[in-house]
HTML snippet that shows the backbone in 3Dmol.js (N, CA, C, O; Angstrom):
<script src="https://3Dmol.org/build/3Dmol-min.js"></script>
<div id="view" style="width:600px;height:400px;position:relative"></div>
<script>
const pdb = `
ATOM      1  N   UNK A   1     -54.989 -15.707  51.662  1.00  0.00           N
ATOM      2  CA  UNK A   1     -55.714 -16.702  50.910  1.00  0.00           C
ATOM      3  C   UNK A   1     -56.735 -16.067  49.986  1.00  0.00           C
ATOM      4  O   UNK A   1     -56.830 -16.496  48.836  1.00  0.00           O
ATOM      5  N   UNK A   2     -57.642 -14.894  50.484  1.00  0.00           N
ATOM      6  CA  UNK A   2     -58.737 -14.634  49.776  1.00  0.00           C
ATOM      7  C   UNK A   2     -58.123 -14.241  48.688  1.00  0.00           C
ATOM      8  O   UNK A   2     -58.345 -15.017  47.758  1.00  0.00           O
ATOM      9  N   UNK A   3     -57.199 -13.043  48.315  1.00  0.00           N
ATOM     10  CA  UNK A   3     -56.885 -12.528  47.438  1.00  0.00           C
ATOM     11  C   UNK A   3     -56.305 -13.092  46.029  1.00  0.00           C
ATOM     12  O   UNK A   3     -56.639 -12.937  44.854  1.00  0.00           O
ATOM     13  N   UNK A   4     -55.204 -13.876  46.744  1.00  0.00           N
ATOM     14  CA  UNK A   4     -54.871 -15.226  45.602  1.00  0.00           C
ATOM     15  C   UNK A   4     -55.617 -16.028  44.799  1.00  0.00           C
ATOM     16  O   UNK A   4     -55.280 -16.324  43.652  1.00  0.00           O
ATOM     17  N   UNK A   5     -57.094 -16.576  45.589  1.00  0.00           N
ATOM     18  CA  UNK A   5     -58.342 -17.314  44.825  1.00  0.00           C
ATOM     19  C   UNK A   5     -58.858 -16.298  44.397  1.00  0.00           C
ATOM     20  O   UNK A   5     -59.062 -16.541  43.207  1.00  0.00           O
ATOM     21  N   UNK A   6     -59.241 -15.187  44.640  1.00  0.00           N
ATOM     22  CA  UNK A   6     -59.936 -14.218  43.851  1.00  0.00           C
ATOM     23  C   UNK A   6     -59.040 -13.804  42.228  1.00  0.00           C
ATOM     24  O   UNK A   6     -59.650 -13.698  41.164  1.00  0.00           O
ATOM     25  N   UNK A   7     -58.062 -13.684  42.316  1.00  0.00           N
ATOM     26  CA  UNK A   7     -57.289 -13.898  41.448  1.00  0.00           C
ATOM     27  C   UNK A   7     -57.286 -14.762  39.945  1.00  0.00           C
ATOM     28  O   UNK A   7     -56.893 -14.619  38.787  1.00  0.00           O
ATOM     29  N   UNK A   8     -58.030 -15.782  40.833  1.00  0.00           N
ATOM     30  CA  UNK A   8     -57.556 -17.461  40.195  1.00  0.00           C
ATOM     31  C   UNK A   8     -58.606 -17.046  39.196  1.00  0.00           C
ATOM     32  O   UNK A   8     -59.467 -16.228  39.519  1.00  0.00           O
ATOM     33  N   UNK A   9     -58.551 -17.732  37.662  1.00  0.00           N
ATOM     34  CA  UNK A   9     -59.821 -17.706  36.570  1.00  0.00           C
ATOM     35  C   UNK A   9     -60.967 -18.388  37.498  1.00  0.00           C
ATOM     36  O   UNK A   9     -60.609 -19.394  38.110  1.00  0.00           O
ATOM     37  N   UNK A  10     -61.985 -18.053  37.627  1.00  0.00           N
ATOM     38  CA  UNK A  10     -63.532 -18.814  37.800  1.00  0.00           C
ATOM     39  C   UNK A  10     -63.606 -18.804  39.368  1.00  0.00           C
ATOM     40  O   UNK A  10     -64.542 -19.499  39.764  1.00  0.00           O
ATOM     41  N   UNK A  11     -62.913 -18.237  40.328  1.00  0.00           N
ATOM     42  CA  UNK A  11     -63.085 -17.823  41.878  1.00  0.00           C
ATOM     43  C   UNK A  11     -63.928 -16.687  41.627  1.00  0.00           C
ATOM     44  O   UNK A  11     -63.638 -15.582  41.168  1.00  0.00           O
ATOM     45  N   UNK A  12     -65.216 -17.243  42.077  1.00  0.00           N
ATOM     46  CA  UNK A  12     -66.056 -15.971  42.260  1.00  0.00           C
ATOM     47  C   UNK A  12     -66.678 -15.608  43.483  1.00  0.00           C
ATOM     48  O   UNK A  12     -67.608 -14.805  43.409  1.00  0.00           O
ATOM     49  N   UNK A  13     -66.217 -16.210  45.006  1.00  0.00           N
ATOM     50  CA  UNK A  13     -66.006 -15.197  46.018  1.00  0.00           C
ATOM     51  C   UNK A  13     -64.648 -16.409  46.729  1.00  0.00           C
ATOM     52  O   UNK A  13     -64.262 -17.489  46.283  1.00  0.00           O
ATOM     53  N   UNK A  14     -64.239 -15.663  47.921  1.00  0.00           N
ATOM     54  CA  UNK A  14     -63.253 -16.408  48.746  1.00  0.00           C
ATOM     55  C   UNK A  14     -63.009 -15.849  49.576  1.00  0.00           C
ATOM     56  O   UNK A  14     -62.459 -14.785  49.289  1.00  0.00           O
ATOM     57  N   UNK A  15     -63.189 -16.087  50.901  1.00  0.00           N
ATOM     58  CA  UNK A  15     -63.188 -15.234  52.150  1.00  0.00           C
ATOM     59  C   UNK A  15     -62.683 -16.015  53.486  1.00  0.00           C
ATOM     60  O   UNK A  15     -62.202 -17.138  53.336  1.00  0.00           O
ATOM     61  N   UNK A  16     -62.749 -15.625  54.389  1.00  0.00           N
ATOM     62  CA  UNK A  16     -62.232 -16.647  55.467  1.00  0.00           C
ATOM     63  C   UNK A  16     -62.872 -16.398  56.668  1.00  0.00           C
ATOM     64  O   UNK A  16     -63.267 -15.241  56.804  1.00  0.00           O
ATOM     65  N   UNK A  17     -63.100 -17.238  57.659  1.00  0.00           N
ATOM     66  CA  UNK A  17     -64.201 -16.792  58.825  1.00  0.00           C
ATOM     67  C   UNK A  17     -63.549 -17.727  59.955  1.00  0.00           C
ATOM     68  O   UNK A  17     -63.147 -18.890  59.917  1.00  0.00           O
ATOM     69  N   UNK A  18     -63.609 -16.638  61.109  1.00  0.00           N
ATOM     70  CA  UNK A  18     -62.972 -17.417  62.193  1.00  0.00           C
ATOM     71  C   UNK A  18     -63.723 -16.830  63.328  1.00  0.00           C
ATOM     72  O   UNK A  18     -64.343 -15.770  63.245  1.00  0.00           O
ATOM     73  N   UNK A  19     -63.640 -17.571  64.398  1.00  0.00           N
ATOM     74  CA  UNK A  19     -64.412 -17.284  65.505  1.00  0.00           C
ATOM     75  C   UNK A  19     -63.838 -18.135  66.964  1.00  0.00           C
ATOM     76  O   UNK A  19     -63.779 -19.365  66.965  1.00  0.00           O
ATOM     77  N   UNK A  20     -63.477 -17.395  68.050  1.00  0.00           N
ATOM     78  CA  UNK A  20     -61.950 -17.827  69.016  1.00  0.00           C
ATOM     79  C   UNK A  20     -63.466 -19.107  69.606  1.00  0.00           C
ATOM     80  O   UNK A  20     -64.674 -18.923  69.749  1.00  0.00           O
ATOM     81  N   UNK A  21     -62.692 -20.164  69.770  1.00  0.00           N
ATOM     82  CA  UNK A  21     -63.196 -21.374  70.741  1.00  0.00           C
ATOM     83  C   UNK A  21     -62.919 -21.180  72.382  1.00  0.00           C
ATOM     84  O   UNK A  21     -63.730 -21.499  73.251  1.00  0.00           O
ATOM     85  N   UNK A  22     -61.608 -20.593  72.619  1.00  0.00           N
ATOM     86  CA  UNK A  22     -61.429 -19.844  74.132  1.00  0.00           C
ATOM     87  C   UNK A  22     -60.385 -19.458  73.978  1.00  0.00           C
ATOM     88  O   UNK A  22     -59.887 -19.650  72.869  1.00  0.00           O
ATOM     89  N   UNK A  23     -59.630 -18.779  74.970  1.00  0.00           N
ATOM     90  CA  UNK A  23     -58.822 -17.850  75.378  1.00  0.00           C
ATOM     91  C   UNK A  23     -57.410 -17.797  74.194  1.00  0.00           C
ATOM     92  O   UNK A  23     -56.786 -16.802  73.826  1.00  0.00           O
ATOM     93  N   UNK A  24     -57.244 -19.037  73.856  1.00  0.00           N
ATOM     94  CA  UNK A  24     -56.027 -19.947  72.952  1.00  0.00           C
ATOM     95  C   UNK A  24     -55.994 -20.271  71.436  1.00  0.00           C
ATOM     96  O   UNK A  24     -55.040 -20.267  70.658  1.00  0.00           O
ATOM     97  N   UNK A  25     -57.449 -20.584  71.214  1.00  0.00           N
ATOM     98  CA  UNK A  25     -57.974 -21.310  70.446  1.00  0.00           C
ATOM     99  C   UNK A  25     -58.656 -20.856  69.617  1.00  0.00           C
ATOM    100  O   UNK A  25     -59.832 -20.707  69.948  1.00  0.00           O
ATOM    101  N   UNK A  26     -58.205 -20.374  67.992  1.00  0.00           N
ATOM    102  CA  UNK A  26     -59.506 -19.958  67.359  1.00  0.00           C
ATOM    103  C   UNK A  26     -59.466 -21.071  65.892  1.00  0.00           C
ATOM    104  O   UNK A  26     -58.500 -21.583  65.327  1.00  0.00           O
ATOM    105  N   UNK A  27     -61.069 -21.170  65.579  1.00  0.00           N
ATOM    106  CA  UNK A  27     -60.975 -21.772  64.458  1.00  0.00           C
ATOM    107  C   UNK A  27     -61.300 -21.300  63.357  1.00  0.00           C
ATOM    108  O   UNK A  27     -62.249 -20.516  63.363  1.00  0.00           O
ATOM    109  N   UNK A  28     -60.640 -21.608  62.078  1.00  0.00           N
ATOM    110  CA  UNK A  28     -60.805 -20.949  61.110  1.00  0.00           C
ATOM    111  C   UNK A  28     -61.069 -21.890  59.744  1.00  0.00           C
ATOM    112  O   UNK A  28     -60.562 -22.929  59.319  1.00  0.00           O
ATOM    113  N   UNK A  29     -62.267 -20.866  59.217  1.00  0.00           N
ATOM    114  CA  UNK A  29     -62.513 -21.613  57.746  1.00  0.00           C
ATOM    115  C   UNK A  29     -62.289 -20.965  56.733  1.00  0.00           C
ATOM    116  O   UNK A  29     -62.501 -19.752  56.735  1.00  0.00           O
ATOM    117  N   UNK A  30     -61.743 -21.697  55.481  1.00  0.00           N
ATOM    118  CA  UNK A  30     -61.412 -20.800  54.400  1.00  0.00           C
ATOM    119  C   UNK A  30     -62.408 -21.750  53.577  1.00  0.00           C
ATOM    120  O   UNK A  30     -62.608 -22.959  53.453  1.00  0.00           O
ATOM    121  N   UNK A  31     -63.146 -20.027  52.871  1.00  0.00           N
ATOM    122  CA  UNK A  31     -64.516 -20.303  51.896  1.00  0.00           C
ATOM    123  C   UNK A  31     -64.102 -19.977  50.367  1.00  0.00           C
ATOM    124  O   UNK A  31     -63.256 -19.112  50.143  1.00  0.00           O
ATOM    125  N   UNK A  32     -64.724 -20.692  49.327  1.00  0.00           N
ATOM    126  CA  UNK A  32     -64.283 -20.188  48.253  1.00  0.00           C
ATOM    127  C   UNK A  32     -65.587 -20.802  47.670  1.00  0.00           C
ATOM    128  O   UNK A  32     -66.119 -21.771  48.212  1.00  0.00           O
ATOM    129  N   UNK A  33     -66.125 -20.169  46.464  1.00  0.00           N
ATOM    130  CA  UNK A  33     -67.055 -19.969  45.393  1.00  0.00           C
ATOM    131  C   UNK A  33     -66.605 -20.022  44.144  1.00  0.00           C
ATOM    132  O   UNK A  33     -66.144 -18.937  43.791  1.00  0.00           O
ATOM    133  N   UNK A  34     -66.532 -21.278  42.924  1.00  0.00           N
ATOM    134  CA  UNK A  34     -66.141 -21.477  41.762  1.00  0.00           C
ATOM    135  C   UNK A  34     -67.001 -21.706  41.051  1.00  0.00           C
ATOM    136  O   UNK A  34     -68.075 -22.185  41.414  1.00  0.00           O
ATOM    137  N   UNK A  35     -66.605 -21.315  39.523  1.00  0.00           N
ATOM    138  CA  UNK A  35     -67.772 -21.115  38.321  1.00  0.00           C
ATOM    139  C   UNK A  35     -67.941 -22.595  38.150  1.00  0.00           C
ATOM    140  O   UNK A  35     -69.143 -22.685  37.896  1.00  0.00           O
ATOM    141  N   UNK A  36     -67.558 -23.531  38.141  1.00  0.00           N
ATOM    142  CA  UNK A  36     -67.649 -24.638  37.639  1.00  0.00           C
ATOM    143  C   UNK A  36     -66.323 -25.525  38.305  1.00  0.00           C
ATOM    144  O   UNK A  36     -65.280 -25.017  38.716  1.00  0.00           O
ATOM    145  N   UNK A  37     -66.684 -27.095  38.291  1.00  0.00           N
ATOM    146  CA  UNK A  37     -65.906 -27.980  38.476  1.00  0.00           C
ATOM    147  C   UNK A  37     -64.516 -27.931  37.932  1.00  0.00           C
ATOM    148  O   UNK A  37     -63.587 -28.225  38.684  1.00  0.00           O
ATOM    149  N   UNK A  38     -64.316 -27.631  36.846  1.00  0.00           N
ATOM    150  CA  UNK A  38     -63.579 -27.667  35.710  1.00  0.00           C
ATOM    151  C   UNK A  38     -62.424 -26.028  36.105  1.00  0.00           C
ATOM    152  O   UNK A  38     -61.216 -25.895  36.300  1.00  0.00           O
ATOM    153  N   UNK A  39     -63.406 -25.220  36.073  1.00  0.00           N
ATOM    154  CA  UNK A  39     -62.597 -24.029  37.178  1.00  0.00           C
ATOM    155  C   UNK A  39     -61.427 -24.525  38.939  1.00  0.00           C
ATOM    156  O   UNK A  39     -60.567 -23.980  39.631  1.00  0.00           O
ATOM    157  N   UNK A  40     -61.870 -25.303  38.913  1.00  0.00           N
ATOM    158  CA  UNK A  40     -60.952 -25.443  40.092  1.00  0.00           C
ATOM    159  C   UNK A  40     -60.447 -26.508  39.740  1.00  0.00           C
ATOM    160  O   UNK A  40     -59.712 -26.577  40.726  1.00  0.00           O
ATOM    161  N   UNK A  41     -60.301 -27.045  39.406  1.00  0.00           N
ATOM    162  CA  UNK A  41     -59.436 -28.390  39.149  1.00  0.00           C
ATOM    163  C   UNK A  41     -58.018 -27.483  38.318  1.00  0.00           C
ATOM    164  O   UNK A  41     -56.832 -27.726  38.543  1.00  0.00           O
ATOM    165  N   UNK A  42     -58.544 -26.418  37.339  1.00  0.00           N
ATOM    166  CA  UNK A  42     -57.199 -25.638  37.006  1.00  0.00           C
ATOM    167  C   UNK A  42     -56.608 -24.669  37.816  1.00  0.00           C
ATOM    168  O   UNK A  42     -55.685 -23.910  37.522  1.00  0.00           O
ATOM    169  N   UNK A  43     -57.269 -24.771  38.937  1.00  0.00           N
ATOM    170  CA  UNK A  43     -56.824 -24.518  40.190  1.00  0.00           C
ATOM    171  C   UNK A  43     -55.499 -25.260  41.199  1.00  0.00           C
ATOM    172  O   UNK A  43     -54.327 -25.205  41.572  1.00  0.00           O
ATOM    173  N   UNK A  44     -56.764 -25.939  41.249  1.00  0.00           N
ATOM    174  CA  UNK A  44     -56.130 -27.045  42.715  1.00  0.00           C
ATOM    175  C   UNK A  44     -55.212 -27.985  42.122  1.00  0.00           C
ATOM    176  O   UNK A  44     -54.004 -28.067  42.349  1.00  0.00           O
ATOM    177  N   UNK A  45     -56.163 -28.948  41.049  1.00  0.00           N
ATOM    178  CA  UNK A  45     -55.314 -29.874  40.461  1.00  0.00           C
ATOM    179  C   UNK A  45     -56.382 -30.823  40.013  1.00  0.00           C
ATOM    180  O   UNK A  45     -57.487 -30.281  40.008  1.00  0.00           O
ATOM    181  N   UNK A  46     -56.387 -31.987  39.662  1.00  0.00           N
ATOM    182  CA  UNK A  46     -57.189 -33.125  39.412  1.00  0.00           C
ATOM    183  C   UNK A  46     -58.010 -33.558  40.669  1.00  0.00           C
ATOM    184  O   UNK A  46     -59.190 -33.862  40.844  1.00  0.00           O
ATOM    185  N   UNK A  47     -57.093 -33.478  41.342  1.00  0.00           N
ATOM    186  CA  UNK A  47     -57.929 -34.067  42.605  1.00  0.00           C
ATOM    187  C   UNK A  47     -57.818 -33.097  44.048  1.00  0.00           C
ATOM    188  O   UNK A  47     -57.052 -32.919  44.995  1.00  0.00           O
ATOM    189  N   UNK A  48     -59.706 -32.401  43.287  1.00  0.00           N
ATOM    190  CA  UNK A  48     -60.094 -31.786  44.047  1.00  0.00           C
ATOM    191  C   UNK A  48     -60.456 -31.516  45.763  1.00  0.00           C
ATOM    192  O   UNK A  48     -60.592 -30.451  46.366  1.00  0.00           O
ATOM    193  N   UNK A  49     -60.543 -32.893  46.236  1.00  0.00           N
ATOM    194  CA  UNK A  49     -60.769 -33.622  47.568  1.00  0.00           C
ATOM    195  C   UNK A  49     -59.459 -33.373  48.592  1.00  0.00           C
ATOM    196  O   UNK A  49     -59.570 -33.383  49.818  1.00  0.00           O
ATOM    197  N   UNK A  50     -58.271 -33.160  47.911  1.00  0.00           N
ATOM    198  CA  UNK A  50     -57.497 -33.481  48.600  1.00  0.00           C
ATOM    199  C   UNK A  50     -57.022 -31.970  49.171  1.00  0.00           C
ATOM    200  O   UNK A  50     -57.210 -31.025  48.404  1.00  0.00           O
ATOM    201  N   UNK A  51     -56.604 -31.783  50.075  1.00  0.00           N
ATOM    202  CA  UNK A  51     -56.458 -30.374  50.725  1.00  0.00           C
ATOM    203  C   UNK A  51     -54.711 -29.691  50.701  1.00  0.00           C
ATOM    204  O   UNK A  51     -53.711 -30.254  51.147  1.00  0.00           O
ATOM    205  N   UNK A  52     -54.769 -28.710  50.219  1.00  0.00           N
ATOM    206  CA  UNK A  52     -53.272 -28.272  49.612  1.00  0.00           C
ATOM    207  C   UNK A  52     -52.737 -27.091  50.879  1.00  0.00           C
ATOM    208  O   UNK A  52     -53.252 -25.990  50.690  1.00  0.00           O
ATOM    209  N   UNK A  53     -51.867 -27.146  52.029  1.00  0.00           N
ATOM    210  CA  UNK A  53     -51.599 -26.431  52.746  1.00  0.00           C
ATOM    211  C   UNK A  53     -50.726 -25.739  52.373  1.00  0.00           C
ATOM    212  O   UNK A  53     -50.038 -26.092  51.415  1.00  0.00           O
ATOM    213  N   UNK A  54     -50.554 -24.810  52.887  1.00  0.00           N
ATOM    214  CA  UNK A  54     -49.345 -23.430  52.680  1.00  0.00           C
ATOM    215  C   UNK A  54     -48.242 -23.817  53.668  1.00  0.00           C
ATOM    216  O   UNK A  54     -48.540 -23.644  54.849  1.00  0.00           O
ATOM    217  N   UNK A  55     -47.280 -24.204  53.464  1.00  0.00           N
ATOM    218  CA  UNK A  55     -45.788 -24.650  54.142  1.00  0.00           C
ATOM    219  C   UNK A  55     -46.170 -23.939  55.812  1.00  0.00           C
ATOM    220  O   UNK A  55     -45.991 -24.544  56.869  1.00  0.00           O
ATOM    221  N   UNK A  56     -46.782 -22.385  55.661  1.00  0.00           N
ATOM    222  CA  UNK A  56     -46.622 -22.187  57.275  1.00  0.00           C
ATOM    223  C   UNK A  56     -47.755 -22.728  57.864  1.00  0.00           C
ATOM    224  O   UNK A  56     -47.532 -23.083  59.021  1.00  0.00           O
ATOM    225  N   UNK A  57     -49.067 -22.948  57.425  1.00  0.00           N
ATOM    226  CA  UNK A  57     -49.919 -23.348  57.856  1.00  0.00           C
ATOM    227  C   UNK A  57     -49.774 -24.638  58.826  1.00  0.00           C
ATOM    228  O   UNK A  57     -50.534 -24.615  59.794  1.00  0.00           O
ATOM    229  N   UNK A  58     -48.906 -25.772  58.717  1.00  0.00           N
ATOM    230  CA  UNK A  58     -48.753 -26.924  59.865  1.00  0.00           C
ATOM    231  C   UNK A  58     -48.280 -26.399  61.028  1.00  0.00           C
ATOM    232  O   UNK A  58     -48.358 -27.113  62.028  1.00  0.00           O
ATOM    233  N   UNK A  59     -47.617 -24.870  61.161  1.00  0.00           N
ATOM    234  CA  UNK A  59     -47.750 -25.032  63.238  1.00  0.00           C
ATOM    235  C   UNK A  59     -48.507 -24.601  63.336  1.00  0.00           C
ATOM    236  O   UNK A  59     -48.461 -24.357  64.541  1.00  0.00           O
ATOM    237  N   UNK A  60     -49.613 -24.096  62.909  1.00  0.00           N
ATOM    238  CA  UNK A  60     -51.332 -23.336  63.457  1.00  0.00           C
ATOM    239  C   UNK A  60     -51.851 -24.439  63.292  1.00  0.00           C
ATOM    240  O   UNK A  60     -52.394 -24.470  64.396  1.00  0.00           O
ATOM    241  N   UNK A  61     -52.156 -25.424  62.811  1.00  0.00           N
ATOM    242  CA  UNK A  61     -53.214 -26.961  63.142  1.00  0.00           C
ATOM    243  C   UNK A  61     -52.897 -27.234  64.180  1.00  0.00           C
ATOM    244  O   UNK A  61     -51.745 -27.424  64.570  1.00  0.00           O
ATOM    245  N   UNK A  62     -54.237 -27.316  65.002  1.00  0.00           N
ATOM    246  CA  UNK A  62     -54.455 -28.574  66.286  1.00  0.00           C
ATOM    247  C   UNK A  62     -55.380 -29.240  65.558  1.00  0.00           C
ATOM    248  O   UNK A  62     -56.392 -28.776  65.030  1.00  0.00           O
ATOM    249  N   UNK A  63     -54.918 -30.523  65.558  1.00  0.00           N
ATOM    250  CA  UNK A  63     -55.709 -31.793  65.625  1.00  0.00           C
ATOM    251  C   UNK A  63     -56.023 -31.960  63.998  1.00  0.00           C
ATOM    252  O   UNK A  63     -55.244 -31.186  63.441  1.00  0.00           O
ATOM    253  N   UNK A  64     -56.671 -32.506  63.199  1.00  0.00           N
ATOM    254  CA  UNK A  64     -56.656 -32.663  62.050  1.00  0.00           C
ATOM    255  C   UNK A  64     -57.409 -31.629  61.440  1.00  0.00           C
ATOM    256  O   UNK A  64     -58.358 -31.060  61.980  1.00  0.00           O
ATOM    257  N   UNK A  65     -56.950 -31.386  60.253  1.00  0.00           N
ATOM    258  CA  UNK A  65     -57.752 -30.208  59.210  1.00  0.00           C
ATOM    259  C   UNK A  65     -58.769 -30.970  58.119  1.00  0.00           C
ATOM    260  O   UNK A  65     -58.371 -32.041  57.661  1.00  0.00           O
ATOM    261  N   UNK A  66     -60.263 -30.377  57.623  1.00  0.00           N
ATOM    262  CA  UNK A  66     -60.996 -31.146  56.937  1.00  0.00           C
ATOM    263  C   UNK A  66     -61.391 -30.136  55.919  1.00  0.00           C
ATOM    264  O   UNK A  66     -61.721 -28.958  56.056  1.00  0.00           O
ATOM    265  N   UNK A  67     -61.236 -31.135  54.514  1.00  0.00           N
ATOM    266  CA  UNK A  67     -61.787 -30.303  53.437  1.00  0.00           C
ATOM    267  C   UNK A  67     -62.754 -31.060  53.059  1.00  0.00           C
ATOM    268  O   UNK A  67     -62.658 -32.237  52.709  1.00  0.00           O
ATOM    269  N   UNK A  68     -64.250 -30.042  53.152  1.00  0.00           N
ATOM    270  CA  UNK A  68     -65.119 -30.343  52.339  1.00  0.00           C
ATOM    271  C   UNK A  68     -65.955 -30.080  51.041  1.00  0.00           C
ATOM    272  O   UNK A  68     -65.747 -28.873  50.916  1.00  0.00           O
ATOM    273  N   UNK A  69     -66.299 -30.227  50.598  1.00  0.00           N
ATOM    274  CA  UNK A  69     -67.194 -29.650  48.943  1.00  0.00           C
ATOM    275  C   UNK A  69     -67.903 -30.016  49.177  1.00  0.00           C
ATOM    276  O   UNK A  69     -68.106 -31.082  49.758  1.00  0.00           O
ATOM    277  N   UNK A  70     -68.867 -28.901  48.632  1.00  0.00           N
ATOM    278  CA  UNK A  70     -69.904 -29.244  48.386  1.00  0.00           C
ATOM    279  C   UNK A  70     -70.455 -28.586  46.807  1.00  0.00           C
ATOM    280  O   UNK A  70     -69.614 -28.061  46.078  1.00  0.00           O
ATOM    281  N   UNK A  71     -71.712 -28.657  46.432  1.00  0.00           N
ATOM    282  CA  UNK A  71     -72.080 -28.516  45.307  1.00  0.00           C
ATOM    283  C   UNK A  71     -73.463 -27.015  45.502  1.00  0.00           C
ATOM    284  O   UNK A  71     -74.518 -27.102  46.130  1.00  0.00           O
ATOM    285  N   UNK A  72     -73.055 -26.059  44.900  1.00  0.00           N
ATOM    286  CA  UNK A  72     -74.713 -25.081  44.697  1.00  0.00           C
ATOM    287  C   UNK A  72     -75.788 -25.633  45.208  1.00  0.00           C
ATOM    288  O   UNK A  72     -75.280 -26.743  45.045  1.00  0.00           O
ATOM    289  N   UNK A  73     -76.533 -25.817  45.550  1.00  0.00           N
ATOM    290  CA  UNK A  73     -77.833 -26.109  45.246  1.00  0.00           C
ATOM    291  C   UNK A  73     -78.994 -25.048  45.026  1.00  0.00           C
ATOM    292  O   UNK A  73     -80.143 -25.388  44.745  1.00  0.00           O
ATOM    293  N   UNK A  74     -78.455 -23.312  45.229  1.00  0.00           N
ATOM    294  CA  UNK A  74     -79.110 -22.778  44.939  1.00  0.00           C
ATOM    295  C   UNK A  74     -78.457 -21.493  44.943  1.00  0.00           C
ATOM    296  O   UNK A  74     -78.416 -20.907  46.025  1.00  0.00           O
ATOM    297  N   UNK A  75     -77.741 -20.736  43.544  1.00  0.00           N
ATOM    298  CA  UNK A  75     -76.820 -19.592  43.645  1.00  0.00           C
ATOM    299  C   UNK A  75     -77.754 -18.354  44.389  1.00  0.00           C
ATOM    300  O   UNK A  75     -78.966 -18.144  44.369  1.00  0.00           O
ATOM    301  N   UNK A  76     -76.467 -17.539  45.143  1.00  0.00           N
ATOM    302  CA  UNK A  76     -76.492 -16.760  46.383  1.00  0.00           C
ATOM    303  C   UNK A  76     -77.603 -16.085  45.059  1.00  0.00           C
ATOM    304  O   UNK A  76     -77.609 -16.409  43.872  1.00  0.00           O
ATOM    305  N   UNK A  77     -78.548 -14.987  45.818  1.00  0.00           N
ATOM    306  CA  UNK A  77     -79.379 -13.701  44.941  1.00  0.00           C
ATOM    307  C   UNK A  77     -78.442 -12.428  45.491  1.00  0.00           C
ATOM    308  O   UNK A  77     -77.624 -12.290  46.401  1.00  0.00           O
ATOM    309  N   UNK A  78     -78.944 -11.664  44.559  1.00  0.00           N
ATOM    310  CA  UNK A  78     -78.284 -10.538  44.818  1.00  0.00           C
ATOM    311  C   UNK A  78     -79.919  -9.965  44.924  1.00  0.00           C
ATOM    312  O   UNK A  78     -80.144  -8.783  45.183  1.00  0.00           O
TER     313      UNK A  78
END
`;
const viewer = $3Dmol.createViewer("view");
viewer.addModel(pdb, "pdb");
viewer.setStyle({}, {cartoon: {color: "spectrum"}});
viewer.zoomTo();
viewer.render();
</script>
């Protein structure tokens, strides 16, 4: 995943973070950082909200998957 959005015009970070729930079970988030609204929509598509899986990704879901956005409110410092 990271490499592909890093790729993409206006992905300016994308990483993924997981951490095991128990013995079976790990959960995982995929992060991404875009220059603008307008940058990911020539991404994703028009409608940004809606969550685009990778064909193998449905036998690794338990239970429902959630996409959220959010907006800057204050770019990372270096």
């Amino acid at each position: 995943m990271g490499a592909e959005y890093r790729r993409s015009r206006g992905c300016t970070l994308a990483t993924i973070l997981a951490r095991d729930l128990d013995e079976s079970r790990t959960e995982v988030t995929a992060f991404s950082l875009w220059e603008s609204a307008a940058e990911l929509r020539a991404f994703a598509g028009d409608d940004i909200a809606a969550m685009d899986l990778y064909p193998e990704d449905e036998r690794y879901l338990i239970g429902d998957s959630e996409l959220r956005r959010f907006e800057v409110a204050s770019p990372p410092s270096r």
